[in-house]
N, C-alpha and C positions, 0 to 999 in steps of 0.2 A: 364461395368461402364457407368454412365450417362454422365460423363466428359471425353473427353481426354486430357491423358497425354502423355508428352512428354517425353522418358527419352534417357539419353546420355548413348553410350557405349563408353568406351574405352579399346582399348586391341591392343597390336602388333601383335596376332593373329589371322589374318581374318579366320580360319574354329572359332574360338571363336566368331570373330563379327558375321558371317553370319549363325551360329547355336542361337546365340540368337537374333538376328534380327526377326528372320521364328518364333519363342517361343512368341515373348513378341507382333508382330504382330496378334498373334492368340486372344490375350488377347484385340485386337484394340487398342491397346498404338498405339502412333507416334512415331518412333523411329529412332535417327541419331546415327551413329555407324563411328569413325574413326579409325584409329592409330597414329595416330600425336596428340600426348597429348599437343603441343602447338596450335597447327593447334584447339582442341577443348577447348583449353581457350579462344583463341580470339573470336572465336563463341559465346560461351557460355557468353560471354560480351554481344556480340550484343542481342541474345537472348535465353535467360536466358533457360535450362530444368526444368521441374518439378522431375527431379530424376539423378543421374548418377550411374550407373555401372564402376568401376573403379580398372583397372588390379594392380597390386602392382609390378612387374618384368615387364620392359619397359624400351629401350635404351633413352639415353639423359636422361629422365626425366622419375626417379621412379614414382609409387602411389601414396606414402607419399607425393613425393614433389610439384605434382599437387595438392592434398589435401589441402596442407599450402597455397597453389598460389589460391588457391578458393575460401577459406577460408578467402584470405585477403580482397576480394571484398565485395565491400556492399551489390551490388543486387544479389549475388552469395553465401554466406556466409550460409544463411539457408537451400541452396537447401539439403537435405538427399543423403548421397554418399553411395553408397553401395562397401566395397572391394570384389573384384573376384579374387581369386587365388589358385594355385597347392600347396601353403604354408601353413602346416597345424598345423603347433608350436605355442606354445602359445604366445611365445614372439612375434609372428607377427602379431596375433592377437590382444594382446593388446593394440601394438604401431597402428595399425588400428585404435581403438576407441581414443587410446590418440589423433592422428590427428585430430578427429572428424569426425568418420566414424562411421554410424549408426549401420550397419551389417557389416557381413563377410560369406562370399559366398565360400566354397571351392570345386574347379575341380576335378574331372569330376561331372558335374550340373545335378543336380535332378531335373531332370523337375518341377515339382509338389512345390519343396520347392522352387524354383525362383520365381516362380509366388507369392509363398503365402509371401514371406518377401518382394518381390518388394511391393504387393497389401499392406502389413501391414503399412508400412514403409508410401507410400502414402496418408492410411486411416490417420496417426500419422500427415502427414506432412499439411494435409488438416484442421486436427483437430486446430491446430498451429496458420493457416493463420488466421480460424474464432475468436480463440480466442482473437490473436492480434487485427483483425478490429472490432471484443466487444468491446476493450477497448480502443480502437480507438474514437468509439462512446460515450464510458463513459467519459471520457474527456473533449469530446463535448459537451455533454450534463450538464456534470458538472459544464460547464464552465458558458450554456446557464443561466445555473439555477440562479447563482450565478450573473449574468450581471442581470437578471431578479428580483429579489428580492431585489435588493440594494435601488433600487428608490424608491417602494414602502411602504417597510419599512421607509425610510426616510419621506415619503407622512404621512406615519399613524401618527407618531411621533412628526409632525411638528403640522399637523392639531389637534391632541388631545389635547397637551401642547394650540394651541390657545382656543379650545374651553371650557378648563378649565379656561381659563383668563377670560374667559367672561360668564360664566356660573358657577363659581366656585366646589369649589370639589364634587365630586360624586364619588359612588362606582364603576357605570359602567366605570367611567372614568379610576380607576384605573386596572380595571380587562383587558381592552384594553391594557394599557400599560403593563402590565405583560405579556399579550400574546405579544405584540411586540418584548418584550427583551427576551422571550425565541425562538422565530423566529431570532431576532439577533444574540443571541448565536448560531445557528446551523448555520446561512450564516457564521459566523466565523469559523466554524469548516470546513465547505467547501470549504472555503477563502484558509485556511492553505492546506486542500489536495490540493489543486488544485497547489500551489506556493511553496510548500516544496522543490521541486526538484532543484527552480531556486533560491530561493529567497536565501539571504543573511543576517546572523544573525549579529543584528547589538546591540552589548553588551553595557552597561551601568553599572552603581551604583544603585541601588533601594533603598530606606529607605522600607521594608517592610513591615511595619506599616503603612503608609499612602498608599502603592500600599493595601493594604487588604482594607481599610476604603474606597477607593474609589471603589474597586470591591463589596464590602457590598452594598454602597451605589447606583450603579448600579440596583444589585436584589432587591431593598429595597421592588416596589412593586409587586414582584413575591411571596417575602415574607408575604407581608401583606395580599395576596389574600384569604392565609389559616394559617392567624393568625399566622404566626411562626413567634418569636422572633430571632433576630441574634446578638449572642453579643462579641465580642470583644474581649479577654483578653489578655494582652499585659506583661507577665511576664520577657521578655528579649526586649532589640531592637534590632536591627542590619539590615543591609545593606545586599544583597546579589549582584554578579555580572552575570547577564546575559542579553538575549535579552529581554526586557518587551513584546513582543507581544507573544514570546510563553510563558514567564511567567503567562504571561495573559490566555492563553488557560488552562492552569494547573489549575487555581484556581478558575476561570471562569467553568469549565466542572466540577470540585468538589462540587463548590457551586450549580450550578443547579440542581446536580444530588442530594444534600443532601436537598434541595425544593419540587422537582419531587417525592422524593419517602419518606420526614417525613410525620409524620400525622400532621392533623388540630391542633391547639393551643399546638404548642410542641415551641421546644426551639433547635437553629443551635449554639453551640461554636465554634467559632475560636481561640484558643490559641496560643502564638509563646513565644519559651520559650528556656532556654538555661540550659542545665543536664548536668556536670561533660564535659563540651567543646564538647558537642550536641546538635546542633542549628537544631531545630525543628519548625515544623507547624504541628497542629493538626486540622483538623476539624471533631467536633462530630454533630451526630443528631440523633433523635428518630422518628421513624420509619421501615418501611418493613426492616425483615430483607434478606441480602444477601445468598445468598443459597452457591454458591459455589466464595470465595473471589479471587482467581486464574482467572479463566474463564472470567470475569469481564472485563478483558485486551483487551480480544480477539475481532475485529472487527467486526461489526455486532451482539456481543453476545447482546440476551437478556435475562430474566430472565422467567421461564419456567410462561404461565399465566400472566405475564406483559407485554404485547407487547406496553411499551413503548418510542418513539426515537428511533433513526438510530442505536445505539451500538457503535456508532462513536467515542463520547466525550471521553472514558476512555480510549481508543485505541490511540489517539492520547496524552493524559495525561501519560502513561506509553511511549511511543516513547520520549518525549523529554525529561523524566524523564531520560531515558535511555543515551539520548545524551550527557547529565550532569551530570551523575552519583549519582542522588538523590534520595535515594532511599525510596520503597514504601512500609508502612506497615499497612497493611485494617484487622480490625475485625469486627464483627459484632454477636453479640447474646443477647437474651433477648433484640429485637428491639432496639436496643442500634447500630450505626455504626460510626464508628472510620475510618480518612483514617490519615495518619501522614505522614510528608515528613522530611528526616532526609539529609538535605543540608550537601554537604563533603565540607569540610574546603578551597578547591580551592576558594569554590563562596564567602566565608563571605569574605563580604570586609572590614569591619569595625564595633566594638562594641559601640554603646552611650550608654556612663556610667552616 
């Protein structure tokens, strides 16, 4: 191996320690071998193995209960433990993995098989670290991104708005601000990954009808870019209760995506409408249709030959659906696409009659 690794034995058996010391030596590991199973926690604090070998029959202090005392530390917790022992029942085997113990190793040692589950267990445990500090970096990165696009976005949006005052309307003026607000909608969608974890949902009243007309109003010239008409239909009113920002992401990532993918001079409905004490939201649009309505959910999907957008928006639209228990029902055929959200009775907060 390119790398060395450390790994810990423990065993109250010194021909155990000193038969696999001479083994895992051959391999260039580093290896510390005691029998004082507290003697190698204290260590193992200071600093840390890349692996332990760990006996299950041991005075003072079982396997298991090193295992648990390992297990509680932070910088310790990951390390991969391997059980070594003459106990070859299932039930011990078990209660090994239940502790969290990667393998089980039983005496008398095959050469050959110690090395190759030590080596596997480390290929695993190396695999782990990389992936963690991937997403370590996606984070970061994420984060950079999102600090980076705020301002500029804001730059574009201030300056266009002036140079429309002074120049009065134009096409290109509006085609710029379409691309701004579909660049906005996606920093919101990055916004929300990045702050889901911490953030705290901070619930309200909505009148739904004016939260939709101001979302309309929004994409107005997303819409206008490719002609499509967006209109309204308001056959119930009602109130719903939740947070407005991720409301926001729901309706926001429906409408974009029913922009993104209608055709030229077609027509978007929003309908909300109330069915035998079923308070709904529909929004329809013509255009591509959907190949598989399912799939759609799933983060990063996209549609086979469309490679358009992150795959992000619906993924995060089916998450908070999920969180609120609203449920989602998508058809699509004969370029016709329906998504409908059929709100449970917790969130209506009130009917204007």
């Amino acid at each position: 191996m390119d790398k060395k690794y450390t790994i810990l034995i423990i065993d109250d058996k010194t021909e155990n320690l000193h038969y696999l010391n001479t083994l895992l030596k051959e391999e260039d590991y580093l290896v510390r071998a005691t029998t004082d199973s507290s003697f190698a926690l204290s260590s193992s604090k200071l600093n840390p193995p890349h692996l332990i070998l760990l006996d299950i029959k041991m005075p003072n202090l079982d396997g298991f209960e090193v295992c648990k005392l390992l297990k509680k530390e932070e910088n310790l917790k990951d390390i991969p433990i391997i059980f070594i022992s003459a106990l070859d029942d299932i039930q011990s085997k078990v209660k090994a993995f239940e502790e969290g113990g990667v393998d089980y190793i039983t005496k008398p040692f095959e050469k050959e098989e110690v090395k190759a589950r030590i080596k596997t267990q480390l290929n695993i445990f190396e695999s782990k670290r990389t992936i963690s500090k991937l997403l370590e970096q996606q984070d970061f990165f994420l984060k950079k991104i999102i600090h980076e696009m705020n301002t500029p976005l804001s730059i574009i949006s201030l300056n266009i708005d002036n140079l429309e005052s002074n120049l009065g309307h134009k096409e290109e003026f509006e085609t710029i601000k379409a691309s701004a607000k579909s660049l906005s909608s996606i920093y919101n969608d990055l916004y929300y990954l990045s702050k889901k974890e911490k953030r705290v949902s901070q619930m309200s009243h909505i009148n739904l009808m004016r939260f939709l007309s101001s979302r309309l109003a929004f994409f107005d010239e997303m819409a206008n870019v490719k002609n499509i008409d967006m209109s309204l239909d308001i056959h119930e009113e009602f109130d719903i209760f939740m947070d407005s920002y991720e409301l926001e992401r729901v309706i926001d990532n429906t409408l974009s995506n029913a922009i993104k993918y209608s055709f030229e001079d077609s027509n978007i409905d929003i309908i909300l409408e109330k069915k035998e004490d079923i308070y709904k939201l529909e929004i329809k649009n013509e255009g591509i249709q959907i190949a598989d309505t399912k799939a759609i959910f799933n983060a990063y999907y996209q549609q086979k030959d469309k490679n358009v957008g992150f795959g992000l928006g619906l993924n995060i639209v089916k998450e908070i659906c999920d969180k609120y228990e609203i449920e989602i029902l998508v058809t699509s055929q004969n370029n016709q696409t329906s998504f409908t959200y059929i709100f449970p009775k917790n969130l209506i907060y009130k009917e204007n009659r």
